[in-house]
C-alpha positions in Angstrom: 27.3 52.9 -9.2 26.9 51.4 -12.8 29.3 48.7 -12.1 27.0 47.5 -9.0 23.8 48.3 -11.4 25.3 45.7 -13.8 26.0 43.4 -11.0 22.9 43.9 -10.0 21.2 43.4 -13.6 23.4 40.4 -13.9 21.9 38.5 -10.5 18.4 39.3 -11.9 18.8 37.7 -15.4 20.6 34.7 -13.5 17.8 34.5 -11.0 15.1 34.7 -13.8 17.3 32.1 -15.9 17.3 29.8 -12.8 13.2 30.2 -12.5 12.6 29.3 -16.0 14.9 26.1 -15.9 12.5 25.3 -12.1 9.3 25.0 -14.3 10.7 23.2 -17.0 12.0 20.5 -14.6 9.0 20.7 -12.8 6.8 18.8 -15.5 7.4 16.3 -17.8 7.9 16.3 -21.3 5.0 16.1 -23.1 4.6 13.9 -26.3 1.9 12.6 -28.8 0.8 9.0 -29.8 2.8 9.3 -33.0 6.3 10.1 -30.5 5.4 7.4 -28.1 5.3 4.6 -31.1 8.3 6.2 -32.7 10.1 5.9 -28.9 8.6 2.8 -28.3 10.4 1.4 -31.4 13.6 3.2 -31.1 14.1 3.1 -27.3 15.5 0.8 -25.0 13.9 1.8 -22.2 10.6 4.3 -22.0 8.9 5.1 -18.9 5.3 7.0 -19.6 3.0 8.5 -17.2 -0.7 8.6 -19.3 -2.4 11.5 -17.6 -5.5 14.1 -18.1 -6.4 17.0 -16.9 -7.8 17.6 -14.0 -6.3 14.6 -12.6 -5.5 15.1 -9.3 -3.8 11.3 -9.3 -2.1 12.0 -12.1 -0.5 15.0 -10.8 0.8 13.1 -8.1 2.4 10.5 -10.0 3.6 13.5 -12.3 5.4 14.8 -9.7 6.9 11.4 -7.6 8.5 10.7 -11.4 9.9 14.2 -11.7 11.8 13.6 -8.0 12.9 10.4 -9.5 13.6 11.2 -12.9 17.3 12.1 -12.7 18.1 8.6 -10.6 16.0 7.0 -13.5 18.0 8.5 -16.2 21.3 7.8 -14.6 20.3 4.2 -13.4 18.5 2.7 -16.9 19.0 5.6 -19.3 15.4 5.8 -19.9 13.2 8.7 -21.4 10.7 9.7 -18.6 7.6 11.1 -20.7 3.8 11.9 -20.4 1.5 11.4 -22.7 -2.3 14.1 -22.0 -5.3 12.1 -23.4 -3.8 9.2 -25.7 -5.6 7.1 -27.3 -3.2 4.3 -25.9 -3.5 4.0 -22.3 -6.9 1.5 -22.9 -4.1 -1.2 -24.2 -2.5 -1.3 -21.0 -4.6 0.0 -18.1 -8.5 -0.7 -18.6 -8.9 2.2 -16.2 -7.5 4.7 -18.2 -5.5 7.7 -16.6 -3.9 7.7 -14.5 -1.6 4.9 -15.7 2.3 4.3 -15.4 3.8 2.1 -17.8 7.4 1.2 -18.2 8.3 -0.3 -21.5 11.6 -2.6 -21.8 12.4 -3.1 -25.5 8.5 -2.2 -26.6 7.3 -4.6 -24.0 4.9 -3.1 -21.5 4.9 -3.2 -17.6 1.9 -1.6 -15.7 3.2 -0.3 -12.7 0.7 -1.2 -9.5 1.7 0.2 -6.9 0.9 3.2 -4.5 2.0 6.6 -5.1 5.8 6.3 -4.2 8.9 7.6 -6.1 10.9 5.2 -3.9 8.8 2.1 -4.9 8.5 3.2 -8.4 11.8 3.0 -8.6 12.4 0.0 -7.5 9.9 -2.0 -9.2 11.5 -0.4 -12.5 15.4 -1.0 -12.0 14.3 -4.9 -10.5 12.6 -5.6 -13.7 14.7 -3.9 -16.5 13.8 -7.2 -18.7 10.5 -8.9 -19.2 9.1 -11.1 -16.5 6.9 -13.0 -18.2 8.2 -16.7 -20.0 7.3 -17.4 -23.2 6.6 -21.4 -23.4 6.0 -23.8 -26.6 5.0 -27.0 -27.0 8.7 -28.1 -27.4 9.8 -27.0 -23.6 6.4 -26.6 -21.8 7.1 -29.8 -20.2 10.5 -29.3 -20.1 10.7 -26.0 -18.1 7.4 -26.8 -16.0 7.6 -30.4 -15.1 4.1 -29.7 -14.5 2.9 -33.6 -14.5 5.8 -34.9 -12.8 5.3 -32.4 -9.3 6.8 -29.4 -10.8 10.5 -29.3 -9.7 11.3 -26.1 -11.1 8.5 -24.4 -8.7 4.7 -23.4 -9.5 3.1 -22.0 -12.3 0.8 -19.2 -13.9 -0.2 -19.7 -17.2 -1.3 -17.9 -19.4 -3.1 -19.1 -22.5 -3.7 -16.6 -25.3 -3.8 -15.8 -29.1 -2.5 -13.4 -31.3 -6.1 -12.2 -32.8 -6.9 -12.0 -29.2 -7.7 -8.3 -29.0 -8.0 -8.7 -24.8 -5.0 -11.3 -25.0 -3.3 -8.0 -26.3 -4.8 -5.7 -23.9 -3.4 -8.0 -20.9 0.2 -7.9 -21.8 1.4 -4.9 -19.6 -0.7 -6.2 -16.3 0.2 -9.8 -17.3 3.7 -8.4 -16.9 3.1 -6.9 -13.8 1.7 -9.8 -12.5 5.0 -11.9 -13.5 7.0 -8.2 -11.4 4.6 -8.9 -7.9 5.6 -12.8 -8.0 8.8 -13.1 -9.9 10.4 -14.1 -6.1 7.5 -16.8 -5.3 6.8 -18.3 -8.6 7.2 -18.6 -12.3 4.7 -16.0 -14.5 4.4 -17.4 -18.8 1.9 -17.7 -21.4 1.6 -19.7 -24.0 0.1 -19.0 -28.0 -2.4 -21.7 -28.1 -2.7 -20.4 -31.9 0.8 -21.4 -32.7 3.3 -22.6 -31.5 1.7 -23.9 -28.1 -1.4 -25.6 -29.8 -0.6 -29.1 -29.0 -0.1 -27.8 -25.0 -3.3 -26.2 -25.4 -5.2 -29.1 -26.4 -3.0 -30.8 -23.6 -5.1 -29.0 -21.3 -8.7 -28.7 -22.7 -8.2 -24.3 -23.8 -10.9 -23.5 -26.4 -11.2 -20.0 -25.0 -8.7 -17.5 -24.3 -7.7 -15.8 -22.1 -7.2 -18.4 -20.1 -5.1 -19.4 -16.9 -3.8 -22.0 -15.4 -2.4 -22.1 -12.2 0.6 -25.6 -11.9 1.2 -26.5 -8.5 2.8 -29.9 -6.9 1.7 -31.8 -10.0 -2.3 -30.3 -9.8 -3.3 -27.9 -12.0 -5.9 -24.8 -10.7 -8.1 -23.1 -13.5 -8.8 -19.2 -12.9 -12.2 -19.0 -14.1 -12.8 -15.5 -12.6 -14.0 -12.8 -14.5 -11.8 -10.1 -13.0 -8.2 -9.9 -15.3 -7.0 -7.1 -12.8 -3.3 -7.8 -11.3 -4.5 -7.8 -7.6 -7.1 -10.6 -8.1 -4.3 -12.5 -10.5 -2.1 -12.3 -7.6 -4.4 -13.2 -4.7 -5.5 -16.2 -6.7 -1.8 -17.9 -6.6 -1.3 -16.7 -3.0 -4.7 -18.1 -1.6 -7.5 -18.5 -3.3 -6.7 -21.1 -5.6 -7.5 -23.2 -2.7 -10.9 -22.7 -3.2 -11.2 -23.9 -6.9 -11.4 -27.5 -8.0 -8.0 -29.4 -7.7 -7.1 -31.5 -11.3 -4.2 -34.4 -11.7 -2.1 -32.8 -14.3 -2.5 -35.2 -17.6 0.6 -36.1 -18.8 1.7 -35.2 -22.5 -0.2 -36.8 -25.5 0.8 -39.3 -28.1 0.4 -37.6 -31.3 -2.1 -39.9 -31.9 -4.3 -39.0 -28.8 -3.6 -35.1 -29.9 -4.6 -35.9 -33.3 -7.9 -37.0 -32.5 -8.3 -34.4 -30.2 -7.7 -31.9 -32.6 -10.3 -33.4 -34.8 -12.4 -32.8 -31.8 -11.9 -29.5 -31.0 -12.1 -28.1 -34.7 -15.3 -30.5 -35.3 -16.6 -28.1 -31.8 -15.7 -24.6 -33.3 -17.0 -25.3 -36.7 -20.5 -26.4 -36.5 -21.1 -25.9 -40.0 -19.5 -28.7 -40.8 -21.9 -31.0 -38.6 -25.0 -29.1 -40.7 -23.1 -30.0 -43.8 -22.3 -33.6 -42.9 -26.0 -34.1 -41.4 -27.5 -32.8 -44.7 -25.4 -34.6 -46.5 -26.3 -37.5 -45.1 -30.0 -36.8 -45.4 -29.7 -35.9 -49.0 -28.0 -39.0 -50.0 -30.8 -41.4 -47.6 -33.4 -39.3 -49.6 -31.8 -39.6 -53.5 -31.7 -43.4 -52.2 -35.5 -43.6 -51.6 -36.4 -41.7 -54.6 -34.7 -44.0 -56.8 -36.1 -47.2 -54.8 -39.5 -45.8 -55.7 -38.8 -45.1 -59.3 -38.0 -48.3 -59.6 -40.8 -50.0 -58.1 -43.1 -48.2 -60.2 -41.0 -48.7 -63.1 -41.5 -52.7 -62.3 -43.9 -54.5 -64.8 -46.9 -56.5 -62.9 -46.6 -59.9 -62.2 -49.8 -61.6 -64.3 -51.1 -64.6 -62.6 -51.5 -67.3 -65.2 -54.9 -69.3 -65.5 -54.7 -73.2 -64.4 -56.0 -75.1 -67.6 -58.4 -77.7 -67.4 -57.4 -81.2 -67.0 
């Protein structure tokens, strides 16, 4: 009887064992902004969900990564987290929570996608580096032949800076964008602050973001007001058809580029046409000023009396 009591005692402690590890593996680890940098930095590979409560969406994507969490961890090796009400989700999803982000070496990817462990999956293990090309002025041509018909396929460019707090904001859809395409076309950007300035100028940017869509030797601008990765993609599929068609220019002479860059810093800093203009004014007026002082400083002409014969 006792020995069937502890058997019994034994099967109830199991079972209750068994229950508690259930609802630990039935939600993610939570973890705090301070974590996420730390993992961010530290990590390979980080996949977090960025949820709230009272998310219904969120849960849903909560629980697609927890039926996918042990192929993820055996596959990449990656820490499957959430983070509840961070303070980072605006710098990769402008529509907050819920948002899934997988980071590769601290570089975001915004996953866009329905709610699908399978897909998830999938987009993750295909893009385990980043998508997205990083071009200069020294292989811009290079890598896109963009003026000579564009050999090495199309292209969608972006332009951007690194005081560019949207520029910033962009990087994990930008990414996702280059994950959507990466079998049609070729997804970069380029630093028009540094070291892409001379391609920049190539291409009349003043403002960025901005994007540029190389194709056959013509060159598409995106001037839509909508950075979300479904209109980015759409654009390059079809719609660039209805924006105006440019001949891409070919390269400067660093001549040409130098003048230009005259231009363009001339056009974003106005005060030096107000200083140049007054200048200008001031010295016409010291001139006058200093005619008329000596005019009146000039000693009349006295008309001399004819004598008499």
């Amino acid at each position: 009887m006792r020995r069937l009591m502890k058997m019994n005692l034994i099967v109830i402690i199991s079972l209750l064992f068994m229950s508690m590890k259930s609802v630990e593996s039935a939600s993610l680890e939570v973890v705090t902004d301070d974590e996420l940098l730390s993992l961010f930095k530290n990590e390979k590979y980080v996949i977090v969900l960025f949820t709230k409560k009272d998310c219904d969406q969120c849960d849903d994507f909560e629980n697609e990564l927890i039926h996918l969490r042990e192929d993820v961890v055996d596959t990449l090796n990656a820490w499957v987290v959430k983070a509840v009400n961070s303070q980072l989700v605006r710098l990769y999803n402008p529509n907050k929570e819920p948002a899934l982000v997988f980071f590769r070496h601290g570089v975001p990817l915004l996953y866009d996608g329905p709610v699908n462990d399978e897909l998830i999956f999938h987009t993750f293990t295909e893009n385990k580096e980043p998508t997205v090309r990083e071009l200069s002025d020294d292989n811009f041509e290079h890598l896109t032949q963009a003026s000579s018909g564009a050999t090495t396929g199309d292209w969608f460019v972006m332009f951007y800076s690194t005081d560019c707090t949207e520029c910033q904001r962009l990087q994990a859809r930008w990414e996702a964008v280059g994950a959507k395409l990466r079998t049609r076309l070729n997804v970069a950007r380029v630093n028009k602050q540094t070291t892409g300035a001379v391609t920049a100028r190539r291409f009349g940017i003043w403002e960025v973001p901005a994007f540029i869509f190389f194709r056959q030797g013509s060159m598409y601008r995106y001037n839509i007001h909508k950075y979300d990765v479904t209109a980015f993609t759409s654009f390059v599929t079809d719609w660039y058809k209805n924006a105006r068609k440019e001949t891409v220019s070919a390269p400067k002479s660093p001549f040409d580029d130098f003048l230009q860059m005259i231009v363009d810093y001339l056009r974003d800093s106005p005060w030096i046409w107000k200083i140049g203009f007054g200048s200008v004014g001031f010295t016409v007026l010291s001139i006058f000023i200093i005619i008329s002082k000596l005019k009146a400083k000039k000693p009349p002409v006295t008309k001399k009396s004819k004598k008499s014969k």
